[in-house]
C-alpha positions as CSV (number, residue, x, y, z in Angstrom):
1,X,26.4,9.9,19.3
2,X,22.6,9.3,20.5
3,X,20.6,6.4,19.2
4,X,18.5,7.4,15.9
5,X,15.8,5.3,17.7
6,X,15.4,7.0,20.3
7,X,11.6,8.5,21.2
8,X,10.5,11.5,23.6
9,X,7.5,10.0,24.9
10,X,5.2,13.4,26.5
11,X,3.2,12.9,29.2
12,X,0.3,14.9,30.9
13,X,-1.1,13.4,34.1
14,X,0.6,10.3,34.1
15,X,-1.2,9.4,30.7
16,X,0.6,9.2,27.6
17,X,-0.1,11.9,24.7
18,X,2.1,11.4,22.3
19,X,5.8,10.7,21.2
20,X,8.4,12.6,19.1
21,X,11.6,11.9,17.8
22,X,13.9,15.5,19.6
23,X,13.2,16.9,22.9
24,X,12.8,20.6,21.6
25,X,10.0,19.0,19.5
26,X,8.7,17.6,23.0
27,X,8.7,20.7,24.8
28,X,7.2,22.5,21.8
29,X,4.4,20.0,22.0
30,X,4.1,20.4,25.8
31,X,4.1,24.5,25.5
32,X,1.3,24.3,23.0
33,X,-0.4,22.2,25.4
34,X,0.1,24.2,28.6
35,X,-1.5,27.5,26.6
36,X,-4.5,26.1,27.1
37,X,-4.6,25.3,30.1
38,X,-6.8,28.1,31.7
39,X,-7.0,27.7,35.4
40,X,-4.1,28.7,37.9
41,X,-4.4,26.0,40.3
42,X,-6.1,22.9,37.9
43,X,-3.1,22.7,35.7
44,X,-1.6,19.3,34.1
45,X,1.3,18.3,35.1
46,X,3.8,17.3,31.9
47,X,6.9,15.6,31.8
48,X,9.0,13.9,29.0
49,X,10.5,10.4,29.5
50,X,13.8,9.3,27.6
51,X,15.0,5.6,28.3
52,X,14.3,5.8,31.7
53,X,15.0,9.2,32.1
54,X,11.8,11.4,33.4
55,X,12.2,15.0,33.2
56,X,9.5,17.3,34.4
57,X,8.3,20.3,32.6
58,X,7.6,23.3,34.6
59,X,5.0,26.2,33.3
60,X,6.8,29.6,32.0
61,X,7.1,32.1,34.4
62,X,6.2,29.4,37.6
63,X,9.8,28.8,39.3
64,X,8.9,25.1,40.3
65,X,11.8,23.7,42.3
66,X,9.7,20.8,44.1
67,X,9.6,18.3,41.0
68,X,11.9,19.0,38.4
69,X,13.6,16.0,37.3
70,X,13.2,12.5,38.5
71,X,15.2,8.9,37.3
């Protein structure tokens, strides 16, 4: 059973944006944030920490296999 306490802490260029309490929620806050994004090659990079658990969040349709998950 996972910790009710636990946060999903979303981060976009190394700066914290905001924190949520599922991951789904996370990733729905990071794919809001990636539609705006309008240049191909001046995109933020996002990832979601958990503990100390850093997960990175690829673009849709982008198969990024350099930087997907780091601990």
């Amino acid at each position: 059973m996972k910790d009710k306490s636990c946060r999903f802490y979303v981060i976009k260029d190394n700066e914290l944006m905001a924190e949520t309490l599922t991951r789904e929620a996370a990733v729905d806050l990071i794919r809001s944030y990636q539609e705006l994004e309008t240049h191909y090659l001046l995109r933020a990079e996002f990832s979601i920490i958990e503990g100390s658990r850093q997960e990175f969040i690829a673009y849709p349709g982008k198969n990024r296999s350099a930087k997907k998950e780091r601990e």
